[in-house]
ROSE-4610 file (N, C-alpha, C; in Angstrom, 1 decimal, always signed):
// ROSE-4610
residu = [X/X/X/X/X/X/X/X/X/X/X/X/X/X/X/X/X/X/X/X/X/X/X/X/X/X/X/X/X/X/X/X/X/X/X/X/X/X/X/X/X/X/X/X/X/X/X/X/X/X/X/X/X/X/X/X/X/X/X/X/X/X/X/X/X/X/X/X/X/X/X/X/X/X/X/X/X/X/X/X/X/X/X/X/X/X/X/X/X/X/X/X/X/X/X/X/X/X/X/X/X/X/X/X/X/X/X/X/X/X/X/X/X/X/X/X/X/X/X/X/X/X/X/X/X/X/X/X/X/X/X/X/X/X/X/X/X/X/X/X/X/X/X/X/X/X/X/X/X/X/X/X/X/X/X/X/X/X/X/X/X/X/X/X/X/X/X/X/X/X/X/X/X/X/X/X/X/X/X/X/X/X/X/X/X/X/X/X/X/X/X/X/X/X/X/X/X/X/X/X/X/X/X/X/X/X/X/X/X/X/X/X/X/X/X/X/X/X/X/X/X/X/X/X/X/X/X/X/X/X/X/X/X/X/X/X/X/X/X/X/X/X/X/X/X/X/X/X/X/X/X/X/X/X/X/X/X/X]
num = [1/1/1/2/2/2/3/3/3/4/4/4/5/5/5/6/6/6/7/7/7/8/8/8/9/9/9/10/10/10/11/11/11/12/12/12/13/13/13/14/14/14/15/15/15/16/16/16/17/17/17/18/18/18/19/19/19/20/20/20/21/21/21/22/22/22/23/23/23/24/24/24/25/25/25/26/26/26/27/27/27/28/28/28/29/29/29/30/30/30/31/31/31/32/32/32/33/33/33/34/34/34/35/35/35/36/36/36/37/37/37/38/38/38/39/39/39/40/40/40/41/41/41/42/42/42/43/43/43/44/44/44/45/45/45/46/46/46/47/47/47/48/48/48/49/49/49/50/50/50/51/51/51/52/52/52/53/53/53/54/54/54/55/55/55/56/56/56/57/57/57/58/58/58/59/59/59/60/60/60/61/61/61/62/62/62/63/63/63/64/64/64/65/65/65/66/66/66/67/67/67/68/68/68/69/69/69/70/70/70/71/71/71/72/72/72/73/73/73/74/74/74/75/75/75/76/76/76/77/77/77/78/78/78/79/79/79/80/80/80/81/81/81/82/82/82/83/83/83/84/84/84/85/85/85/86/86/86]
x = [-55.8/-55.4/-56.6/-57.1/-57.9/-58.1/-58.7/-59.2/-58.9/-57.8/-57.3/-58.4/-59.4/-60.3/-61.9/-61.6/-62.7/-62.0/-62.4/-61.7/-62.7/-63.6/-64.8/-63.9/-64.5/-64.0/-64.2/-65.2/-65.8/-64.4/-63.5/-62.9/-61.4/-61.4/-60.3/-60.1/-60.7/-60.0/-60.6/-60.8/-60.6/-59.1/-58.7/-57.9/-58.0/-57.2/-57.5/-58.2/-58.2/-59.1/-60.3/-61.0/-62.1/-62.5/-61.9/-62.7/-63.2/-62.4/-62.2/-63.5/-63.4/-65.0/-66.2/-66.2/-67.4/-67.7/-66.4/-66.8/-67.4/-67.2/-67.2/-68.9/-68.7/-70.3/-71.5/-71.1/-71.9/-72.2/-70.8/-71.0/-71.4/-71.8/-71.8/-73.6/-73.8/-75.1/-75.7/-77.1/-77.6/-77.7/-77.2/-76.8/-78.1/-79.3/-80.4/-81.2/-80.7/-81.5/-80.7/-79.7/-79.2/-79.9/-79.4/-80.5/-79.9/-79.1/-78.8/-79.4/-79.4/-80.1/-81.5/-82.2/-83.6/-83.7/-83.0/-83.6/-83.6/-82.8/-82.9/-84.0/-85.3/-86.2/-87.6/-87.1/-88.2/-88.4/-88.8/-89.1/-89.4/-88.5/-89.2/-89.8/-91.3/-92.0/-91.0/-91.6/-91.5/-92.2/-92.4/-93.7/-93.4/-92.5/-92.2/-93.5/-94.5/-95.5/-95.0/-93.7/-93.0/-92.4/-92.2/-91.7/-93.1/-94.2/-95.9/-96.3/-96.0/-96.5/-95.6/-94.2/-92.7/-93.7/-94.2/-94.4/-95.8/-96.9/-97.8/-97.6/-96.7/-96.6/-95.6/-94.8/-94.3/-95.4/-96.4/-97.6/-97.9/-98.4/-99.6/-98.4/-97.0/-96.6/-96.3/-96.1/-96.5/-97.6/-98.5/-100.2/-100.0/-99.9/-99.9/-99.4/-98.0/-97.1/-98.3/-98.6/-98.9/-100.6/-101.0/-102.2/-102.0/-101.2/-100.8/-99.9/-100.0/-99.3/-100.6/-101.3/-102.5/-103.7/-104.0/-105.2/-105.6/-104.5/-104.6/-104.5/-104.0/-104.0/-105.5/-106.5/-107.5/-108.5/-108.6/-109.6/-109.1/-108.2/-108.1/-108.6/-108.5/-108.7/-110.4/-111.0/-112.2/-112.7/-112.0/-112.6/-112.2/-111.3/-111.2/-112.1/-112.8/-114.0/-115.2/-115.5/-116.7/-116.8/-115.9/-116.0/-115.8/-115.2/-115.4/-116.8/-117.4/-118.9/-119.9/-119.3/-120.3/-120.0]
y = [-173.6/-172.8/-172.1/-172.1/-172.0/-170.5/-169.3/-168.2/-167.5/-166.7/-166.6/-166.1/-165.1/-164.4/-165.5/-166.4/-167.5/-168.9/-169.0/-170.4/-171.9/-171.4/-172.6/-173.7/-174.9/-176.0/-175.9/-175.0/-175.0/-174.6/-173.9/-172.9/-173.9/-175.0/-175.5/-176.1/-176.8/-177.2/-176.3/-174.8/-174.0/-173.0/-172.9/-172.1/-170.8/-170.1/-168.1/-168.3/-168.2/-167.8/-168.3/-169.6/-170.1/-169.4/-169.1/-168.2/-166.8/-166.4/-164.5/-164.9/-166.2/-166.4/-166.2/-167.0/-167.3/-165.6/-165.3/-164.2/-163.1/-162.6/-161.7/-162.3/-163.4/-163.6/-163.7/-163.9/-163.6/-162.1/-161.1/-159.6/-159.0/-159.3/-158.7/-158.3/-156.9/-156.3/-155.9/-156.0/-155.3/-153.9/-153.2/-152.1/-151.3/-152.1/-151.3/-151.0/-152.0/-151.7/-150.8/-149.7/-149.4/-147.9/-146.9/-145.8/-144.9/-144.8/-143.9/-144.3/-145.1/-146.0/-145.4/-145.6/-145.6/-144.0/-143.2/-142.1/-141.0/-141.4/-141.3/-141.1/-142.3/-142.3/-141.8/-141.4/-140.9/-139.6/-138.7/-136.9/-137.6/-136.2/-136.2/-134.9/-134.9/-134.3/-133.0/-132.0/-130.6/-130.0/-129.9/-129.3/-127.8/-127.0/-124.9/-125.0/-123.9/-123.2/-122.6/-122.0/-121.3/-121.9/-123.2/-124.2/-124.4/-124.5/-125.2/-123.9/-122.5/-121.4/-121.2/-121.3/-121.2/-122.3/-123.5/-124.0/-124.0/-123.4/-123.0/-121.9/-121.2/-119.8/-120.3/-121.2/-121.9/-122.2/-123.1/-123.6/-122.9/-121.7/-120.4/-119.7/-119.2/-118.8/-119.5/-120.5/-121.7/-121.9/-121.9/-121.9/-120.4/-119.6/-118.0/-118.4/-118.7/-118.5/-119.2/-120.6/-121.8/-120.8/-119.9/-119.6/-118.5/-117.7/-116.4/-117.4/-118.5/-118.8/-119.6/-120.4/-121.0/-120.2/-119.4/-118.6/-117.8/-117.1/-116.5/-117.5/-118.6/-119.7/-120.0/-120.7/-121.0/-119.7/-118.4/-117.5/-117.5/-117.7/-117.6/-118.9/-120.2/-121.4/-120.9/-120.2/-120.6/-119.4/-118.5/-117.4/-118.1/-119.0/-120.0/-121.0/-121.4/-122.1/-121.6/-120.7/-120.2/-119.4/-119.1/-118.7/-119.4/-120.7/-121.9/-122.4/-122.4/-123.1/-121.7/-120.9/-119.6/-119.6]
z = [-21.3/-20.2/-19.7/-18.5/-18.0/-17.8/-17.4/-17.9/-15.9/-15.9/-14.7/-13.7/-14.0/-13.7/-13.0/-13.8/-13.7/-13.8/-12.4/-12.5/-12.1/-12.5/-13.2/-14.3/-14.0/-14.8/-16.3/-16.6/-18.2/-18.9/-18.2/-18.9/-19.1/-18.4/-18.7/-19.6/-20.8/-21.6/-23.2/-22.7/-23.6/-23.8/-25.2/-25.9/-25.7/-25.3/-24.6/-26.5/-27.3/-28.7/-28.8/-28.1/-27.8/-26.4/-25.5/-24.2/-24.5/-25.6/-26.6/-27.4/-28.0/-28.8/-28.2/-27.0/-26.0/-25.7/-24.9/-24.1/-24.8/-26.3/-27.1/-27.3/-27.8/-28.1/-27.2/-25.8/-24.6/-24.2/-24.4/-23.9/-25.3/-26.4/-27.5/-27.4/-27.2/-27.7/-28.7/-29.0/-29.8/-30.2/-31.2/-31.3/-31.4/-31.9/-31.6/-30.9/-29.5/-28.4/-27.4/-27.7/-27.1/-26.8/-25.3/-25.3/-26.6/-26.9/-27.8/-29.3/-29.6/-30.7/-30.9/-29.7/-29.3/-29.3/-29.1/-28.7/-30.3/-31.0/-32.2/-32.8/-32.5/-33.3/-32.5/-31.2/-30.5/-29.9/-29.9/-29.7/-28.1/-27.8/-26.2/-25.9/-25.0/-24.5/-24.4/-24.3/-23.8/-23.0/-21.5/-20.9/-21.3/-21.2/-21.3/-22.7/-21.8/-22.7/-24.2/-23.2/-24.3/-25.6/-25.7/-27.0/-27.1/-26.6/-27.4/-28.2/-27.8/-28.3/-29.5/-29.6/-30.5/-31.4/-31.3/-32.2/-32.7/-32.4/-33.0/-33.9/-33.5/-34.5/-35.6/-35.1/-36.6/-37.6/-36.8/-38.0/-38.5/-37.4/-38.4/-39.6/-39.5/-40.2/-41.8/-41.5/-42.6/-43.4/-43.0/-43.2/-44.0/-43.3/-44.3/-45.7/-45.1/-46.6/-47.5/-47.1/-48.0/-48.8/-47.9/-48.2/-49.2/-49.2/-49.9/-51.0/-51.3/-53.0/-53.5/-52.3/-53.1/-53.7/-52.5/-52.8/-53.9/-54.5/-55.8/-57.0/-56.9/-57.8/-57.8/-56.6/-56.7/-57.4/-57.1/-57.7/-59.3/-59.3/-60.8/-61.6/-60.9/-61.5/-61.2/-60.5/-60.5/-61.2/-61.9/-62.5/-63.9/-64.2/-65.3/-65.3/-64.5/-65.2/-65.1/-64.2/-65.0/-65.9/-66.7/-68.3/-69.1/-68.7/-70.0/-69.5/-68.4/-68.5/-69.2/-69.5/-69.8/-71.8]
């Protein structure tokens, strides 16, 4: 039965379950090339000063913390070896 919509010859001596095959497998996309797919794995730009400055002060407050647990670790590791080299 020939495919009402399209009435090309190809379609005549296909089965409506063999035209549902074709057509499915012709309109069928790749789910990873889709924008939403894609945008998932990509940051978009920000031009507002105000998110570049929000995010430097993120770092510097990070950098503190990280420095105020290492720093007293390090003087102590280094007041621990120069009394085993003494």
């Amino acid at each position: 039965m020939p495919c009402i919509c399209n009435t090309e010859a190809e379609w005549g001596n296909l089965t409506n379950d063999e035209i549902i095959q074709i057509l499915v497998k012709e309109l069928t996309i790749d789910p990873s090339q889709t924008t939403v797919e894609r945008s998932k794995r990509e940051s978009r730009q920000d031009p507002r000063v105000s998110s570049a400055n929000m995010g430097r002060l993120a770092i510097a407050v990070i950098l503190i913390i990280l420095a105020a647990v290492i720093i007293p670790d390090l003087i102590t590791l280094w007041r621990a070896l120069n009394r085993w080299r003494n």
